[in-house]
N, CA, C and O of each residue as an XYZ file, in Angstrom:
748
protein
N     148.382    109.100     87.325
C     149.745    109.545     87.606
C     150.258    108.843     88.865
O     149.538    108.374     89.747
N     151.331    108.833     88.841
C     152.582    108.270     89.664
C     152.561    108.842     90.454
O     152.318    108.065     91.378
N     152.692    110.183     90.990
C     153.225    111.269     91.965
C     153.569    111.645     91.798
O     153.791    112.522     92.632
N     154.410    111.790     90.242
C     155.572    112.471     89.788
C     155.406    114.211     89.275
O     155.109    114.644     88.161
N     155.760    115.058     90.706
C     155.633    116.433     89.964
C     157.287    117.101     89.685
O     158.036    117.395     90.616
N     157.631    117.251     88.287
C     159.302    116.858     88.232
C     159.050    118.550     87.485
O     158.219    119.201     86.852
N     160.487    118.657     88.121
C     160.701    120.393     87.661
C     162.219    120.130     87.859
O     162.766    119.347     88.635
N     162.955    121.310     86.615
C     164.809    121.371     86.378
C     165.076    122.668     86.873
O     164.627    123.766     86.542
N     166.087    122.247     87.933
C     166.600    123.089     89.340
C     167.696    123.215     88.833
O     168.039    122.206     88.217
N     168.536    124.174     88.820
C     170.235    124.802     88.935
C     170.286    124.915     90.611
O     169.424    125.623     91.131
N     171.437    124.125     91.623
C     171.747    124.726     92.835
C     173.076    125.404     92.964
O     174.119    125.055     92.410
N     172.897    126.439     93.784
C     174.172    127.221     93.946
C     175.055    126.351     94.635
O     174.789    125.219     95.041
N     176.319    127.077     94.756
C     177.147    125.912     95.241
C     177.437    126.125     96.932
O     177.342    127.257     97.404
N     177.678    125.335     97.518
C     177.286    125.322     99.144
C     177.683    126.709     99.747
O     176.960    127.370    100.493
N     179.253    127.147     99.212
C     179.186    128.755    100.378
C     178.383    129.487    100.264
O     178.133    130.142    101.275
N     177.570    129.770     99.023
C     176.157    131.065     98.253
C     175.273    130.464     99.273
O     174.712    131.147    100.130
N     175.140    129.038     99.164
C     173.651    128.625    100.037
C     174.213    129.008    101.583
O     173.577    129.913    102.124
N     175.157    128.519    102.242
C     175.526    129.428    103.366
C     175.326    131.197    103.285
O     174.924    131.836    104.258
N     175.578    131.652    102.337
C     175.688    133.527    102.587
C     174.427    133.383    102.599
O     173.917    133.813    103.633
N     173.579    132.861    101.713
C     171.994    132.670    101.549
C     171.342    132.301    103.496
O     170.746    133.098    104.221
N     171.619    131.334    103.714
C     171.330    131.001    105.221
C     171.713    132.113    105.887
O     170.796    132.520    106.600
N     173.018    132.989    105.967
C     172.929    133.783    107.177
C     172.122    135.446    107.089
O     171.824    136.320    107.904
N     171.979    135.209    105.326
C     170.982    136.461    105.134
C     169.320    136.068    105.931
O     168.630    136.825    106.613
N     169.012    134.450    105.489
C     167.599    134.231    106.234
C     167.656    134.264    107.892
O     166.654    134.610    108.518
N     169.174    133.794    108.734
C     168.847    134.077    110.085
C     168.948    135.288    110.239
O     168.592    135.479    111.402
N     169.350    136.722    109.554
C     169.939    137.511    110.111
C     168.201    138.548    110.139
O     167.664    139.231    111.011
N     167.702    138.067    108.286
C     166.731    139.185    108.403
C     165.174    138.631    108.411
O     164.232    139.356    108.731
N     165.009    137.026    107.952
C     163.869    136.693    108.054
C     163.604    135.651    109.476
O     162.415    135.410    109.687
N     164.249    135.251    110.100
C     163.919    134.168    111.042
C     163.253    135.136    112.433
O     162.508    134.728    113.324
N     163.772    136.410    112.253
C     162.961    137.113    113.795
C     161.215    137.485    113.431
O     160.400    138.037    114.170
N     160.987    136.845    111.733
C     159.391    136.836    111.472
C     158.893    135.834    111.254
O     158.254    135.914    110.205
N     158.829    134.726    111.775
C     158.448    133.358    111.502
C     157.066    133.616    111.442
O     156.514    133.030    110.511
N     156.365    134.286    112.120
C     155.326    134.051    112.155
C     154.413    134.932    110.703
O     153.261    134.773    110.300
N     155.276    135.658    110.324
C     155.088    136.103    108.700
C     155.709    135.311    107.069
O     155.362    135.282    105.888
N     157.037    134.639    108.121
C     157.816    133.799    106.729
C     157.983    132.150    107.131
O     158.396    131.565    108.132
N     157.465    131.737    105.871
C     158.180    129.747    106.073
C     159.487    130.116    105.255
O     159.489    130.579    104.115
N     160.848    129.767    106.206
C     161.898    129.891    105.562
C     162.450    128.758    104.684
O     162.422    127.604    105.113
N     162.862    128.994    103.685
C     162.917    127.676    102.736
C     164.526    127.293    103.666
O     165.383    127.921    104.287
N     164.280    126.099    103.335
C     165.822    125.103    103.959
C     167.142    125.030    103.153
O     167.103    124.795    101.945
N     168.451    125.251    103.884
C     169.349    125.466    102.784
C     169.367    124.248    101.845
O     169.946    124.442    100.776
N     168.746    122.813    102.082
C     169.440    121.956    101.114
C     167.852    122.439     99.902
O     167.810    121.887     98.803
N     166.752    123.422    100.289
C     165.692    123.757     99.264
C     166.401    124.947     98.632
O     165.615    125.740     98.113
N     167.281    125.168     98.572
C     167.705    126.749     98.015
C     168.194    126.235     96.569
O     169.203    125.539     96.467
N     167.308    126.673     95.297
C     167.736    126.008     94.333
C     167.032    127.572     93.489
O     166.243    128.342     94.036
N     167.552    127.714     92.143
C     166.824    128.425     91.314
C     166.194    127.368     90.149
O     166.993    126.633     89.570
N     164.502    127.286     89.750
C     164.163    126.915     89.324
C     163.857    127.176     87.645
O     163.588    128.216     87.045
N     163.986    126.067     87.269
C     164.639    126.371     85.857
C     163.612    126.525     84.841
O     163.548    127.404     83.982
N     162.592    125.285     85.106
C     161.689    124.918     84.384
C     160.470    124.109     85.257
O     160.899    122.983     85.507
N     159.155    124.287     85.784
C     158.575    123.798     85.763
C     157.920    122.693     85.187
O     157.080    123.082     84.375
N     157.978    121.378     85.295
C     157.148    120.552     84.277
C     155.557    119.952     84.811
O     154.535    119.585     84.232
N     155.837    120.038     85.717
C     154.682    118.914     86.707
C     154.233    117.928     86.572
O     155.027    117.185     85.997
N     153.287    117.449     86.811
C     152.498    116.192     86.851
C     153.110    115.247     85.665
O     152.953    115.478     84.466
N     153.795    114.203     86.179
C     153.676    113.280     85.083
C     154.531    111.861     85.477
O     155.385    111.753     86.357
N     153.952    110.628     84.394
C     154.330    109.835     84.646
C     156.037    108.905     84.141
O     156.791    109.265     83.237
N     156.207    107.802     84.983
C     157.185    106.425     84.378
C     157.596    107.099     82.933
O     158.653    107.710     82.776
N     156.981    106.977     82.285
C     157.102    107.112     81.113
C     157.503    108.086     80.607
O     158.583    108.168     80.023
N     156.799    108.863     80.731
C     157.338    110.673     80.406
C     158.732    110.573     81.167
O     159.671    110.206     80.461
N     159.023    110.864     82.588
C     160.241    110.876     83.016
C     161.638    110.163     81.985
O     162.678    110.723     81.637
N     161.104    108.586     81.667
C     162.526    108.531     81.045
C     162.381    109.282     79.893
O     163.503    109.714     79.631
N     161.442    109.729     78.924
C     161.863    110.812     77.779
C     162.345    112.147     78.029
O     162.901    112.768     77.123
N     162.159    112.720     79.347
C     162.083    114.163     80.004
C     163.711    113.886     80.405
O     164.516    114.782     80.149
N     164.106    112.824     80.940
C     165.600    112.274     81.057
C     166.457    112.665     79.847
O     167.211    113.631     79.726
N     166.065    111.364     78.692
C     166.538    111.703     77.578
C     166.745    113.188     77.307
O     167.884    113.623     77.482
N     165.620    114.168     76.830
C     165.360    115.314     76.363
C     166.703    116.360     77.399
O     167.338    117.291     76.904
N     166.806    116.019     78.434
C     167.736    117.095     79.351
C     169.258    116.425     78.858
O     169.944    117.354     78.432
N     169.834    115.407     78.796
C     170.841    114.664     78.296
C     171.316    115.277     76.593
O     172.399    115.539     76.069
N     170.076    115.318     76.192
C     170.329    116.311     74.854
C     170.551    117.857     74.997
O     171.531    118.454     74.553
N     169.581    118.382     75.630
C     169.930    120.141     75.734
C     171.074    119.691     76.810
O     171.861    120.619     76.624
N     171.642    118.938     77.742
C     173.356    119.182     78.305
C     174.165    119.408     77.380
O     174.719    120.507     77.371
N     174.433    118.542     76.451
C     175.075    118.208     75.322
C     175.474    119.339     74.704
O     176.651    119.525     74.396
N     174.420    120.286     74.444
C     174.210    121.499     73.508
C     175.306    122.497     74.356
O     176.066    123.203     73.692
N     175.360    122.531     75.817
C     175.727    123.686     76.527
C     177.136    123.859     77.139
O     177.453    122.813     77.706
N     177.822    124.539     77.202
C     179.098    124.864     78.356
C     178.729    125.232     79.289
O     177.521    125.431     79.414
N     179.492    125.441     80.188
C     179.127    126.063     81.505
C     179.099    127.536     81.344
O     179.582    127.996     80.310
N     178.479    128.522     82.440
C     178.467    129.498     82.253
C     177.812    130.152     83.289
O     176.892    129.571     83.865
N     178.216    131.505     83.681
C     178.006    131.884     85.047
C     176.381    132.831     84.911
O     175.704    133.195     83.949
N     176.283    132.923     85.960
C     174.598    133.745     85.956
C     174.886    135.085     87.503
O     175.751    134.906     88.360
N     174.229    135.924     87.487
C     174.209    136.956     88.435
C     173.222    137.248     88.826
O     172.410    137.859     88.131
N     172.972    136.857     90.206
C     171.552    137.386     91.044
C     171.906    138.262     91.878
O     173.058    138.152     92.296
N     171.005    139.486     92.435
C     171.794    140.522     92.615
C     170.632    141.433     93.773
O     171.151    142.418     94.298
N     169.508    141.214     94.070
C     168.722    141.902     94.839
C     167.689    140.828     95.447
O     166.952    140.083     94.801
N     167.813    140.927     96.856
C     166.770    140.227     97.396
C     165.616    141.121     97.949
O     165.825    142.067     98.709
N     164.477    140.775     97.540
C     162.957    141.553     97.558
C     161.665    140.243     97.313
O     161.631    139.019     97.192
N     160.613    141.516     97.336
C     159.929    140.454     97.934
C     159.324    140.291     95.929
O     159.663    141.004     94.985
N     158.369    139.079     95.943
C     158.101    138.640     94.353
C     156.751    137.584     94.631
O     156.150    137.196     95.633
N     156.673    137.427     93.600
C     156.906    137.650     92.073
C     156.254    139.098     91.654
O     156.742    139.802     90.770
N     155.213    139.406     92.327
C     154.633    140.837     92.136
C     154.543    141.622     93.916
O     153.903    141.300     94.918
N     155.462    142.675     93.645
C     155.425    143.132     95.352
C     154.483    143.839     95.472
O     154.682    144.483     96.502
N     153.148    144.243     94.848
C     152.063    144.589     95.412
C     151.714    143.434     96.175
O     151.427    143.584     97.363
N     151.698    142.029     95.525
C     150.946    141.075     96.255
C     151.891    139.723     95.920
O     151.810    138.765     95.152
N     152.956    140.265     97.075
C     154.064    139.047     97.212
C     153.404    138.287     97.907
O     152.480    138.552     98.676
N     154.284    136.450     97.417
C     153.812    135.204     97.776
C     155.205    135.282     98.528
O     155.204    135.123     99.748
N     156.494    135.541     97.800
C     157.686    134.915     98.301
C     158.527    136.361     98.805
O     157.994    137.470     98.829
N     159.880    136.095     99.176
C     161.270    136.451     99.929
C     162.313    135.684     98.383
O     162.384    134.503     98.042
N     162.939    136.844     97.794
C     163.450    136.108     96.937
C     164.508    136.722     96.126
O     164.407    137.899     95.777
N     165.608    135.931     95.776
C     167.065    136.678     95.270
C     166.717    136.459     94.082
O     166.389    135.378     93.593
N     166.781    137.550     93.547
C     166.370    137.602     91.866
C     167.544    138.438     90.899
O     168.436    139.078     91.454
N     167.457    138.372     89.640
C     168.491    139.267     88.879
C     167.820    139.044     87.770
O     166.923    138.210     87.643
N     168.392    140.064     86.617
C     168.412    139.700     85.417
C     168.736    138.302     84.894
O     169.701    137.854     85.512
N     168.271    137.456     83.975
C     168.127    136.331     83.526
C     169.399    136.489     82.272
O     169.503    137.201     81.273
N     170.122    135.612     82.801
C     171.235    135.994     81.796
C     170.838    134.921     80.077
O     170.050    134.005     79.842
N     171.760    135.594     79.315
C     171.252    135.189     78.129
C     171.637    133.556     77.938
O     170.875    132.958     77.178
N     172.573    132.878     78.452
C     172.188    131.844     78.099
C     171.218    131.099     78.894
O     170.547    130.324     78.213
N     170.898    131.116     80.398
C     170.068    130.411     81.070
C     168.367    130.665     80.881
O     167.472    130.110     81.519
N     168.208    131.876     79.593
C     167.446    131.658     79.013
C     167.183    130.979     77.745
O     166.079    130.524     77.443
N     168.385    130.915     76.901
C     168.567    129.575     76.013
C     168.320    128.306     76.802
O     167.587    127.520     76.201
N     168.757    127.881     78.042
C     168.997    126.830     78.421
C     167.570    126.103     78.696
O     167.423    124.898     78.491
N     166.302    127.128     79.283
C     165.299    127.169     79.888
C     164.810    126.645     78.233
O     164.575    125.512     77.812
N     164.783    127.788     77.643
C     163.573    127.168     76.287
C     163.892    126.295     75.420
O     163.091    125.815     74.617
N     165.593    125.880     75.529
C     165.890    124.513     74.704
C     165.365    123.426     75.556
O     164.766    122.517     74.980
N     165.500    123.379     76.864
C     164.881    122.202     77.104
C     163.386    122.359     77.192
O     162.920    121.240     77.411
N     162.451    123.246     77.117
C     160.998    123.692     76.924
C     160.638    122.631     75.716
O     159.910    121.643     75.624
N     161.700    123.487     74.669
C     161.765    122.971     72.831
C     161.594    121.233     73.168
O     160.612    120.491     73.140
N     162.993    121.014     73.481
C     163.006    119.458     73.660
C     162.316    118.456     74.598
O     162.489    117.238     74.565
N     161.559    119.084     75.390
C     160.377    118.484     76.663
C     159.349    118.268     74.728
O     158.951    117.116     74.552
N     159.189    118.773     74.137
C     157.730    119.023     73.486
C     158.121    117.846     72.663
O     157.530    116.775     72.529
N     159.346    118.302     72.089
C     159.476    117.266     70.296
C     160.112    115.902     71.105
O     160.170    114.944     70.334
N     160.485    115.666     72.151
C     161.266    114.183     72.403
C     159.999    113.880     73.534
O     159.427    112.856     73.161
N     159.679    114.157     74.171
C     158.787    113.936     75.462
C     157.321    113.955     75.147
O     156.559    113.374     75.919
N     156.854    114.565     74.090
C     155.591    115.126     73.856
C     155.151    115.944     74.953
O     153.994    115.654     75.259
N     155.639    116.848     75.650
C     155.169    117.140     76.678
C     155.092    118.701     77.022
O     156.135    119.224     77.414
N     154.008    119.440     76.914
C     154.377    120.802     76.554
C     154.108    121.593     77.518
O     152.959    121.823     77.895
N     155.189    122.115     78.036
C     154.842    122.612     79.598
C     154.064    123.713     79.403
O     153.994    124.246     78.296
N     153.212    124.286     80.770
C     152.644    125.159     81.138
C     153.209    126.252     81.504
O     154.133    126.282     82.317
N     152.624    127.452     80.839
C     153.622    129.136     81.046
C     154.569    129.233     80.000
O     155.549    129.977     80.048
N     154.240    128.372     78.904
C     155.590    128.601     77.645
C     155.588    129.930     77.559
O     156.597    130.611     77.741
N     154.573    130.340     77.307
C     155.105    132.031     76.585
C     155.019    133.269     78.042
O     154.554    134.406     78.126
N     155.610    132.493     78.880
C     156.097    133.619     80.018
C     157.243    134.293     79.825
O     157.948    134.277     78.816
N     157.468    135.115     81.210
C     158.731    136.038     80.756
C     159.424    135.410     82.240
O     159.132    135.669     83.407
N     160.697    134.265     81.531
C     161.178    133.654     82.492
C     161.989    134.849     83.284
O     162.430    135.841     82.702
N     162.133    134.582     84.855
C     162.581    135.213     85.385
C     163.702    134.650     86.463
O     163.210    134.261     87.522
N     164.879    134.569     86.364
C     165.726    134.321     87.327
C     165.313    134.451     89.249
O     164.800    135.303     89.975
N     165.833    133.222     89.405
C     165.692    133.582     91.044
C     165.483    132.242     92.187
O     165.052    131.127     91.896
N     165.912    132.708     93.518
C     166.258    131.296     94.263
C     165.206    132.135     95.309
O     165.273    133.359     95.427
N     164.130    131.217     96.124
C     163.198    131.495     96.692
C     163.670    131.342     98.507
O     163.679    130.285     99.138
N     163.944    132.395     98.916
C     164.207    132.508    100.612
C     163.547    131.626    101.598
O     163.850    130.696    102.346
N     162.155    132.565    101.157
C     161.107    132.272    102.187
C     160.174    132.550    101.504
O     160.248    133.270    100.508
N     158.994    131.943    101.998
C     157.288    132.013    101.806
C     156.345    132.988    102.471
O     156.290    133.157    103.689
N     155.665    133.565    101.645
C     155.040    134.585    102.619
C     153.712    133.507    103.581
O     152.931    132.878    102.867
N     153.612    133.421    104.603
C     152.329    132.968    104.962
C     151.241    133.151    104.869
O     151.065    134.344    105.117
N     150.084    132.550    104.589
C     148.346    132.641    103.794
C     147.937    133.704    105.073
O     147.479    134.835    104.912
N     148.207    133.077    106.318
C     147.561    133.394    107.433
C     148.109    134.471    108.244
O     147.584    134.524    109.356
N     148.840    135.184    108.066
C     149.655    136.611    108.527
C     149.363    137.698    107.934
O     149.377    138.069    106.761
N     148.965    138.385    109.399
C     147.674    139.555    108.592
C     149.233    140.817    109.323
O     148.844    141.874    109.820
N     150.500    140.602    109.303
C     151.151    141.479    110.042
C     151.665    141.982    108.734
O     151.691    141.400    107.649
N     152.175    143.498    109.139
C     152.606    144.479    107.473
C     153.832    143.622    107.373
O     154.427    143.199    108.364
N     154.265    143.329    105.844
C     155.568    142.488    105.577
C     156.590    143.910    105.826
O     156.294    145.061    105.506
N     157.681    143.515    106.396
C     158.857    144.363    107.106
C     159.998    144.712    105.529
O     160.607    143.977    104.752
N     159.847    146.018    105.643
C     160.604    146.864    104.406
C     162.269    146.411    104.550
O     163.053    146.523    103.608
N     162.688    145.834    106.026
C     163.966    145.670    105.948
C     164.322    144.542    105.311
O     165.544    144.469    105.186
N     163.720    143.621    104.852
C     164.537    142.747    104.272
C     164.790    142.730    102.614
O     164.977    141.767    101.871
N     164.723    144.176    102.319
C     165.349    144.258    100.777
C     166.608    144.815    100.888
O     166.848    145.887    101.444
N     167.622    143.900    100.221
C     168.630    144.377    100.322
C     169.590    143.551     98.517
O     169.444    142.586     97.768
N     170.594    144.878     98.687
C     171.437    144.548     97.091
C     172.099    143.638     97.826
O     172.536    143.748     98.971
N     172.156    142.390     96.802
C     173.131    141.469     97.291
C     174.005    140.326     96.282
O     173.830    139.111     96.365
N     174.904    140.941     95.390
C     175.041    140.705     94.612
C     175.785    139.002     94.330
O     176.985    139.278     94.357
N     175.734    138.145     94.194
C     175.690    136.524     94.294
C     175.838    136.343     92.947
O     174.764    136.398     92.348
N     177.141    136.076     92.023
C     177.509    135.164     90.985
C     177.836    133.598     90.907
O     178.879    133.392     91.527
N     177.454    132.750     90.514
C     177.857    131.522     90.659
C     177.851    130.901     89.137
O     177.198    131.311     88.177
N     178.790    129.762     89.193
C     178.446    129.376     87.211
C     177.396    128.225     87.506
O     177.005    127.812     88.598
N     177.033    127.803     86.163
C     175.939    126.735     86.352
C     176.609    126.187     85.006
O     176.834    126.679     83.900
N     176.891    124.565     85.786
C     178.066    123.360     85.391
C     176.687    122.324     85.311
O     176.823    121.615     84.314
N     175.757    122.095     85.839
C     174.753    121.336     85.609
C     173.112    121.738     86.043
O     172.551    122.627     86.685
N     172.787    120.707     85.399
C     171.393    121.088     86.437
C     170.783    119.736     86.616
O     171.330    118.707     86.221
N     169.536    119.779     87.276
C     168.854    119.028     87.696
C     167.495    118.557     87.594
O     166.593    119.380     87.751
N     167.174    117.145     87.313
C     165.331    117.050     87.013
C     165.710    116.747     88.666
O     166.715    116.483     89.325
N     164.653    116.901     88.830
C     163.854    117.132     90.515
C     162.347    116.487     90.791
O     161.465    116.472     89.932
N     162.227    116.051     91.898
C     160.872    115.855     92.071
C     160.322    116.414     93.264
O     160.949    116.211     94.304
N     158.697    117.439     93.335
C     158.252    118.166     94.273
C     157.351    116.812     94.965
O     156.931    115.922     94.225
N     157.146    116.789     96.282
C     156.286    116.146     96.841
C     156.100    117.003     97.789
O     156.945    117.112     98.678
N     154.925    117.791     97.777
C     153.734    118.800     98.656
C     153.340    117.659     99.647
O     152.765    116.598     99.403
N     153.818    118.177    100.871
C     152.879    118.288    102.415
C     152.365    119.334    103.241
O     152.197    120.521    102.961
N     152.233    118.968    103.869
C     151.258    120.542    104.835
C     152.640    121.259    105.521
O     152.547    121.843    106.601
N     153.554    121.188    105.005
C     154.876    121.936    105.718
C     155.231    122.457    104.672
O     155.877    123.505    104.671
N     154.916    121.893    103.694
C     155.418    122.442    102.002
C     155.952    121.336    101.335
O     155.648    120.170    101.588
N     157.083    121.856    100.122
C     157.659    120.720     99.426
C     158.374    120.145     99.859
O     158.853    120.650    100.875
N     158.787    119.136     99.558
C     159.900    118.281    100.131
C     160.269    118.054     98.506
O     159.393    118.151     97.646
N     162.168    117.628     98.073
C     162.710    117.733     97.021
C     163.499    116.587     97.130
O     164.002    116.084     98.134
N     163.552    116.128     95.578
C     164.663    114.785     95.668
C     165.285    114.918     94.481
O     164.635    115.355     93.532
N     166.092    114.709     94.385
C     166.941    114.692     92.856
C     166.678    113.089     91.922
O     166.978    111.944     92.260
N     166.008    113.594     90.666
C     165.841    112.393     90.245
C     167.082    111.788     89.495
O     167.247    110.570     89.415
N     167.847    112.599     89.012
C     169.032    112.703     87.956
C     169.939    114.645     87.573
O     169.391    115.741     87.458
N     171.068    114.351     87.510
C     171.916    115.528     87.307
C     172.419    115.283     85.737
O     172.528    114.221     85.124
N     172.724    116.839     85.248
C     173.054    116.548     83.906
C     173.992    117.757     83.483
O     173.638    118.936     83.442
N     175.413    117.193     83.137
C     176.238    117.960     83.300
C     176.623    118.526     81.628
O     176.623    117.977     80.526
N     177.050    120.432     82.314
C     176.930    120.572     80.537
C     178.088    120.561     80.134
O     178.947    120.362     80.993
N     178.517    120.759     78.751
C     180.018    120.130     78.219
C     180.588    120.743     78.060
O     181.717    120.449     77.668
């Protein structure tokens, strides 16, 4: 492999990622030493995981998203409570979550569908129960302090989703770093 760990991101549009930023200075930045706060240009809800893969795969994984655009209109989504996740007995993250609206779960398993039959490429966690949501902050490995009950709060955040994005993760010891490989707008 290349380096290529490529995953399809929806980003909110800049004022949400601002309300998003002044919710992280207001309730997570006085715990740094409990949270890695994700960065506003990292504030993305993740669509689809693909990972590892190469040159090759990418331009079919290209293709394959160019086709499920095609298929879609735009259409709005509602995130609505920030808490801690994916399981709050034993949260990893800080994270605005909602119900998964019905088409951005069409959107998720048509391009799943079309990663497999155009890409050959069959992602990992198919038969999960996708769950909506844009990731705050990180809980830290090494913070033995009780995570603080105040930062759940209703916060209700609509935005439409006009495109999305293949992406590429590159992991360092600070975390990911993100690049946009290509945008794909729906019709």
């Amino acid at each position: 492999m290349n380096g290529l760990r490529l995953f399809i991101a929806v980003f909110p549009p800049e004022k949400i990622k601002n309300q998003l930023l002044e919710y992280q200075q207001k309730k997570l930045a006085k715990n740094k030493e409990i949270f890695r706060i994700a960065p506003l240009d990292a504030l993305h809800l993740t669509l689809v995981f693909i990972g590892d893969s190469d040159e090759k795969e990418k331009e079919k994984i290209i293709f394959a998203c160019r086709k499920t655009a095609a298929l879609f209109s735009p259409f709005q989504i509602t995130l609505e409570n920030i808490n801690y996740g994916p399981n709050e007995k034993l949260p990893r993250l800080v994270w605005l979550e909602g119900k998964s609206a019905e088409e951005l779960i069409k959107l998720e398993k048509t391009l799943r569908k079309n990663f497999y039959e155009i890409a050959g490429k069959k992602i990992a966690g198919e038969n999960h129960n996708f769950k909506a949501h844009i990731t705050l902050a990180r809980i830290k490995n090494n913070s033995h302090k009780p995570l603080p009950q105040e930062i759940k709060e209703r916060k209700k955040i609509t935005f439409w989703v006009e495109k999305f994005f293949l992406m590429n993760s590159q992991l360092d010891y600070q975390g990911a770093k993100y690049k946009i490989i290509d945008s794909f707008s729906l019709k």
